[in-house]
N, C-alpha and C positions, 0 to 999 in steps of 0.2 A: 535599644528601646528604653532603657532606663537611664539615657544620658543627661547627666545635671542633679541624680539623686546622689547625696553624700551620705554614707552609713559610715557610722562610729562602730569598730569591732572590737569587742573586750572577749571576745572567746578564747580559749586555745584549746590543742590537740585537737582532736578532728572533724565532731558535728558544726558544729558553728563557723570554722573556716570552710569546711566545704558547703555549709549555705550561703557564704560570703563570699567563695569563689563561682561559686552557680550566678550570682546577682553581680559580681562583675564580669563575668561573660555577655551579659547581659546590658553592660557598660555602666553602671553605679560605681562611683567610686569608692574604694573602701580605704577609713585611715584606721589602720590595726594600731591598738594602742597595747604596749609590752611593758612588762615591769621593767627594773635595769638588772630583772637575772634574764628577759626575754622569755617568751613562750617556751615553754617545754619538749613542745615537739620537734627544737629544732637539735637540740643536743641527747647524748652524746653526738661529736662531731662524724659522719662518713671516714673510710678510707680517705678519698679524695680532699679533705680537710672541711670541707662543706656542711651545711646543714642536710641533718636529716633527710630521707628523700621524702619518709612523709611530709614535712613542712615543705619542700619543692614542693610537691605534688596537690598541695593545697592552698596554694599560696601567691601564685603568680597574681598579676595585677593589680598590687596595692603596695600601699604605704604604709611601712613600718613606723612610729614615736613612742616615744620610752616615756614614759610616766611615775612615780614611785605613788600609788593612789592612797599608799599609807601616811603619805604626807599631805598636811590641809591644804599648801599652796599648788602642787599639784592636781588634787580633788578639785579644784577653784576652776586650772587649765582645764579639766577632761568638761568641766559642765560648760566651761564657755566655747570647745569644742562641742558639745553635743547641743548647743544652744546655734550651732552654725548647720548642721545636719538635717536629715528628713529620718533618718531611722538609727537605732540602736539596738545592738544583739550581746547579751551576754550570758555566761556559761559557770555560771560563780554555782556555788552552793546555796541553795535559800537565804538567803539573812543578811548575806556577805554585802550586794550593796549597800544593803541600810546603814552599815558601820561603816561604810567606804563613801557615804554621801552622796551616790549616784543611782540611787532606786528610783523604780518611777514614779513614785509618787515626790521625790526630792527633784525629778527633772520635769514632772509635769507644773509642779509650783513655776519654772525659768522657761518653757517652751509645750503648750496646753495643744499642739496636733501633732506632739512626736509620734512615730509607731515604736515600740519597746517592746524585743524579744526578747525572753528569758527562755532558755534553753538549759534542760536540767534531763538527767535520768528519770525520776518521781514527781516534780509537778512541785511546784511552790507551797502546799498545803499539802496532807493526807498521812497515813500514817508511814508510807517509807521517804517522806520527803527529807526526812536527815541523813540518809543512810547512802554511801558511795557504791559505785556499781561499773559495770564496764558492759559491753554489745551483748558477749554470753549469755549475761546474768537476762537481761530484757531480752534476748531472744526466748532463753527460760523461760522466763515468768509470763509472758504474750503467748507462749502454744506453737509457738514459730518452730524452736526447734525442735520439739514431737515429729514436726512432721520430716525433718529430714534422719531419716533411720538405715543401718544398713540392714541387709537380708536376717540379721540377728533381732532385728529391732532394738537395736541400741542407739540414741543419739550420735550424729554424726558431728566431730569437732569441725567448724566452718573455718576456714582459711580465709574470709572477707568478711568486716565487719559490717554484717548486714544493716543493724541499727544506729550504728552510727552515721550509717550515707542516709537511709531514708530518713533519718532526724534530720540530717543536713537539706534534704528534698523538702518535707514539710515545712521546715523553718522560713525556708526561702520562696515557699507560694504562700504560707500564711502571708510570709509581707507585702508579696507583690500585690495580695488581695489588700491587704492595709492600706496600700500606698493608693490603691486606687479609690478608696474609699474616703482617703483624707481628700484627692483628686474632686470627687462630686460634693465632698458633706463641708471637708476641712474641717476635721475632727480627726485624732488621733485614735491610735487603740493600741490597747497593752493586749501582748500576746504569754500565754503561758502554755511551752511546748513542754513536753517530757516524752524521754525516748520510749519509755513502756507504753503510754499509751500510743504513741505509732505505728510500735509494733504490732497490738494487740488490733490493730484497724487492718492489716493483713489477714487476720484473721475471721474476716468478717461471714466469709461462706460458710468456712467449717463452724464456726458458734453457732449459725442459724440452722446449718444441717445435723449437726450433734443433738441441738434442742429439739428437732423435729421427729430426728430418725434411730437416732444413738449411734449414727456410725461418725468415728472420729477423722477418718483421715478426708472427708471433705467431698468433692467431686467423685462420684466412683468411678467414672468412667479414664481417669487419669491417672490414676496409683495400682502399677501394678499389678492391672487387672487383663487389658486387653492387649492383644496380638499388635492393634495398630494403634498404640502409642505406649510406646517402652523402650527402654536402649538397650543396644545390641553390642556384644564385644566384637571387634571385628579380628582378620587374619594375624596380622600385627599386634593383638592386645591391647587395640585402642577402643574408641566407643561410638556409637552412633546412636541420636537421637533420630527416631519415627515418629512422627508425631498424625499419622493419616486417620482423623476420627470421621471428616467428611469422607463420604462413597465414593466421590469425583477423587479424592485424592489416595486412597485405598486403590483404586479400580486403577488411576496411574500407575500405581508402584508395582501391583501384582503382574498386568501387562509388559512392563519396563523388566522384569525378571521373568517373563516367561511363563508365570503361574496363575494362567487362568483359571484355575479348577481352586484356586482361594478366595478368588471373588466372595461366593457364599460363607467363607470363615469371616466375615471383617469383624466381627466383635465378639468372637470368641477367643474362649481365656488366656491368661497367658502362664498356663503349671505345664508343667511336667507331662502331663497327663492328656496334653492337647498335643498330636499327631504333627498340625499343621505351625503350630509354636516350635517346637523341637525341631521339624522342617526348616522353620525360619534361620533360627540360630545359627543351624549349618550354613543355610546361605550366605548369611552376615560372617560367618569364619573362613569363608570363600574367598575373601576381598580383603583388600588392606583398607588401611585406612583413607588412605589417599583417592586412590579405587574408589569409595563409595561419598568422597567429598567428589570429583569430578561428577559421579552419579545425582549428587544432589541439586548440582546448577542446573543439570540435565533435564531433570526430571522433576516435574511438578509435585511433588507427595509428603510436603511437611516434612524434610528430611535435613538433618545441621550436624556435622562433626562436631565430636566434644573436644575442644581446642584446647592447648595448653598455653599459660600467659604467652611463652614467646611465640606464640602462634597464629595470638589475633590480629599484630599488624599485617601478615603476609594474605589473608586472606581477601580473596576478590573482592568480598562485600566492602570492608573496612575499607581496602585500598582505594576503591572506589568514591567510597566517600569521604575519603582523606580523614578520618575522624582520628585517628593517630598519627602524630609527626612528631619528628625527630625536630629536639630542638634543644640548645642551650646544654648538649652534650646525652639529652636521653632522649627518651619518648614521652611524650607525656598525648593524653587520653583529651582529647578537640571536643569544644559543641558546637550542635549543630543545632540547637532549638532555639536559634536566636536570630535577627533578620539578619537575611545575607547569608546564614547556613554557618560553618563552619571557623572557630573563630582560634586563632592561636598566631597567625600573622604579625600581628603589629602589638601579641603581647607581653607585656614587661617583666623582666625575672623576677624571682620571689623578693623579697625586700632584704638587705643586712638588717640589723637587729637595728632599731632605732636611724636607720638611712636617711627620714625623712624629719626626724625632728626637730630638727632648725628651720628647713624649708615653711613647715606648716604651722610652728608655732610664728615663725613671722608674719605670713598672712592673716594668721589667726588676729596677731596686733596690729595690723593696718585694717582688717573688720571693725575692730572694738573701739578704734578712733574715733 
């Protein structure tokens, strides 16, 4: 869908290539432009001698060209690179292009309908815009991570950087709304993302329900409140999500177990102190874990095994819709929101560091001819 748009990527480590892998799923070509130490996220080297897996993982479909941007004749190649382009994304620290000669107001002087991401933690202006940061900290600061606590109420350290992919998601719909904009108007637009405020847009129920109500943790009907939606440990010591708040799927699940006489519990509490709670529990320690994954194809009732990573390719759904395939010696994670459905077929390994920089700086000089 976006075949024939050329984006220049100056990011590295992980928001920005993964909004520049999302937009070449999508078929845009991406030419990554790398200092001559290369992005960072690709070293240290693997076992296997290889780059990083985060940079595998981020990385397929584009072209790598090594630039030294500290030098002026270099700065001169990247603008008449981005003067061949429809978009630009970068991930500098505030200021950085101005001294590098490629800000947007230096590239809108040479090409007036670019689209120009700046993708930052803090925002180009404000008062933490000088200040470095990583996913934790703006999960922090957004309210994001309040809300995930154990039974202590303690913050819970997350294993996946939440804000770094959904910075990578915003980035790559702000443009494609850019793009479509330059499409009707032919006019260009400077984008200024920052990870804290995409975080803090996550946030958007619990702010309005806190101001309204003072209860912090958002939805009440979701948090640890009722019988029919909560997770349950299962026989094995694994977990199951319930998720049955509709009656139709309550009334599934209670039937499917044999317990008609919980029909009338469906939104009562889920303590200690509820008969039919306590009741449940046992049931759920009844069954293994696998046991109540079969149960959930089964049976209509909002109901999903809590998987572990090596466990979401094997599952029906995935396998189904191919969205994981094994390729180029691992698995890597398929899209499917692009025409045609699922896309990793005919795609090209990550790039070596500078792979493509002879290739593109020559075309570059038969353009400028």
């Amino acid at each position: 869908m976006l075949k024939g748009i050329r984006i220049i990527d100056l990011s590295q480590y992980l928001p920005g290539p993964n909004a520049t892998l999302r937009l070449a799923d999508l078929g845009a070509e991406i030419i990554k432009i790398e200092s001559p130490k290369g992005d960072p996220a690709r070293f240290p080297p693997e076992k296997d001698g290889g780059e990083k897996y985060l940079f595998r993982a981020q990385n397929r479909d584009k072209k790598s060209v090594t630039l030294d941007l500290k030098e002026l004749a270099d700065q001169r190649i990247a603008m008449d690179l981005i003067k061949q382009a429809d978009v630009v994304i970068e991930s500098f620290r505030p200021g950085v292009t101005k001294r590098l000669g490629i800000s947007y107001e230096d590239v809108l002087k040479e090409k007036s309908d670019i689209v120009y991401c700046s993708l930052s933690g803090y925002g180009q202006e404000g008062v933490m815009n000088h200040l470095g940061s990583h996913d934790i900290n703006y999960m922090a600061l957004s309210g994001v991570l309040s809300q995930l606590k154990d039974d202590d109420e303690k913050p819970i350290h997350p294993s996946t950087t939440i804000a770094d992919l959904f910075g990578g998601i915003a980035a790559s719909e702000s443009i494609v709304a850019a793009l479509l904009k330059k499409e009707r108007t032919g006019k260009g637009t400077y984008l200024d993302i920052a990870l804290a405020d995409v975080m803090v847009t996550l946030m958007t129920n619990h702010i309005l329900i806190e101001s309204a109500t003072g209860r912090q943790k958002g939805l009440e009907k979701i948090y640890k409140e009722l019988v029919c939606y909560s997770l349950y440990e299962t026989k094995d010591g694994r977990f199951v999500s319930f998720g049955g708040l509709e009656p139709k799927f309550w009334k599934n699940f209670c039937l499917a177990v044999n317990k008609e006489e919980w029909l009338p519990e469906h939104y009562s509490n889920s303590e200690d102190t509820n008969p039919v709670y306590i009741e449940m529990k046992k049931l759920f320690k009844s069954r293994t874990l696998e046991e109540w994954t079969t149960f959930s194809l089964e049976v209509d009732c909002c109901m999903a095994p809590v998987l572990e990573t090596s466990e979401v390719a094997n599952h029906p759904y995935y396998k189904g819709r191919n969205m994981i395939q094994e390729k180029w010696g691992h698995r890597y994670v398929a899209t499917r929101f692009t025409e045609g459905g699922s896309l990793l077929t005919n795609a090209a390994l990550p790039p070596k560091h500078g792979e493509h920089t002879e290739s593109e700086l020559s075309k570059l000089a038969q353009a400028l001819k």
